[in-house]
C-alpha positions as CSV (number, residue, x, y, z in Angstrom):
1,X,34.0,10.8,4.7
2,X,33.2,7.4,4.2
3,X,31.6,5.3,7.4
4,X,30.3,2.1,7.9
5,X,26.6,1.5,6.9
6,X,25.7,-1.9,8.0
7,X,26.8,-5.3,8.3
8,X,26.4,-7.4,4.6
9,X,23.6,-9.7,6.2
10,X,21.2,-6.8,6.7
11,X,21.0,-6.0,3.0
12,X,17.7,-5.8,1.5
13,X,16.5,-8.4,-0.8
14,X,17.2,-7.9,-4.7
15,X,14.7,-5.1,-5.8
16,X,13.8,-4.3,-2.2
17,X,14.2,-1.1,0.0
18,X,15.8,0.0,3.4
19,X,16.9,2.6,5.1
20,X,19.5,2.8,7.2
21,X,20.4,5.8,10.1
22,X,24.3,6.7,11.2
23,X,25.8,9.6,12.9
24,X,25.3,13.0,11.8
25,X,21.8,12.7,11.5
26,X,21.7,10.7,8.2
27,X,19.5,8.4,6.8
28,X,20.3,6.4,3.5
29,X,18.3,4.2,1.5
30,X,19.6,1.3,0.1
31,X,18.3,-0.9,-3.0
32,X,20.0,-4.0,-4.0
33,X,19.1,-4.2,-8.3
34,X,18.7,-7.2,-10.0
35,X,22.7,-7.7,-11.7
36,X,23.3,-7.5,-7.7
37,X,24.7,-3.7,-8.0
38,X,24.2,-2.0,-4.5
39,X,23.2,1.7,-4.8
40,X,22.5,4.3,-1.8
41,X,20.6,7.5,-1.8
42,X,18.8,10.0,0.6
43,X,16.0,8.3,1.8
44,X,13.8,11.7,1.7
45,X,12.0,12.3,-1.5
46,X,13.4,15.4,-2.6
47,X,10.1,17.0,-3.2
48,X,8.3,16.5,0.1
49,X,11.0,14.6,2.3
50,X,8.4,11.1,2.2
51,X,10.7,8.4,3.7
52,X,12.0,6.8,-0.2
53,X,12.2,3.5,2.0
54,X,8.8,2.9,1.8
55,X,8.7,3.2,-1.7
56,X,8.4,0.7,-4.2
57,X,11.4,-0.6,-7.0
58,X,10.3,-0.8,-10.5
59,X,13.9,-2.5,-11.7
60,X,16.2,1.0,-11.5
61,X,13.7,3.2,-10.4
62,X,12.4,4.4,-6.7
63,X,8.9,5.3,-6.6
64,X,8.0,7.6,-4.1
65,X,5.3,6.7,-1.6
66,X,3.4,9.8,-1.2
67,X,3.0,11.0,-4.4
68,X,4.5,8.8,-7.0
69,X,7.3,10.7,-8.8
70,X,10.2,8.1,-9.7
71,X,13.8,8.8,-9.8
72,X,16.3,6.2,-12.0
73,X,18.5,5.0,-8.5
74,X,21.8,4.4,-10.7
75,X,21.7,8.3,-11.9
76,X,19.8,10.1,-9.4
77,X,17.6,11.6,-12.6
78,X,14.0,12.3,-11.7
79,X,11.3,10.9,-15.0
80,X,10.9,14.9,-15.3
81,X,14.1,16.8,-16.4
82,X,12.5,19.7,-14.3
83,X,12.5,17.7,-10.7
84,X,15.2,18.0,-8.5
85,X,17.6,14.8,-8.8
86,X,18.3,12.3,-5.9
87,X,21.2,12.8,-4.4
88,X,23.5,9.6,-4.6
89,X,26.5,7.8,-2.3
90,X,29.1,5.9,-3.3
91,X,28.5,2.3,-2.1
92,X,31.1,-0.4,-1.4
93,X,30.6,-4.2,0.1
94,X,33.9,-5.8,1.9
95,X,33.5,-8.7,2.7
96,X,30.6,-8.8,5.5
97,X,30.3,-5.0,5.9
98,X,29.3,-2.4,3.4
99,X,30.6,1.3,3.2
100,X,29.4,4.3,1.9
101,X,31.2,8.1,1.8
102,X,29.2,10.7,2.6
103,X,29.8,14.4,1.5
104,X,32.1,16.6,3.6
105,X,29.4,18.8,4.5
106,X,25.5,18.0,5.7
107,X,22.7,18.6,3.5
């Protein structure tokens, strides 16, 4: 299914974080890297559901606020081969508004 996530103007900066909520009870992050690539994933750590928005970028990676795992955002892959990855959406910008397409079924 692929909805709209926000208007193009409420991007975050390059190397910055936010999250954004839609219908069905999801909430995305949303990084914007420094070649300008736009990448969106869950905005729950994985591990203990911390909000990923408040996080910090270290160029590709999302470092988790509570207890510092990292996960490389263009892959999903966790620093340890052992943690769960970070589940990834496909994200397009058209013009003013960006799109993402979420899976058929909730997680």
């Amino acid at each position: 299914m692929i909805v709209k996530l926000c208007a193009a103007e409420d991007l975050p900066s390059t190397g910055e974080l936010k999250s954004f909520r839609g219908g069905n009870n999801f909430e995305i992050c949303v990084a914007q890297l420094e070649r300008g690539e736009l990448v969106a994933f869950d905005n729950r750590c994985p591990h203990q559901a911390a909000p990923l928005s408040a996080g910090q970028m270290e160029g590709c990676r999302v470092i988790c606020p509570y207890h510092a795992w990292s996960w490389d955002v263009t892959t999903g892959k966790s620093d340890n081969a052992a943690d769960p990855d970070l589940p990834r959406y496909e994200v397009r910008r058209y013009g003013d508004e960006v799109f993402i397409q979420l899976p058929s079924a909730p997680r």
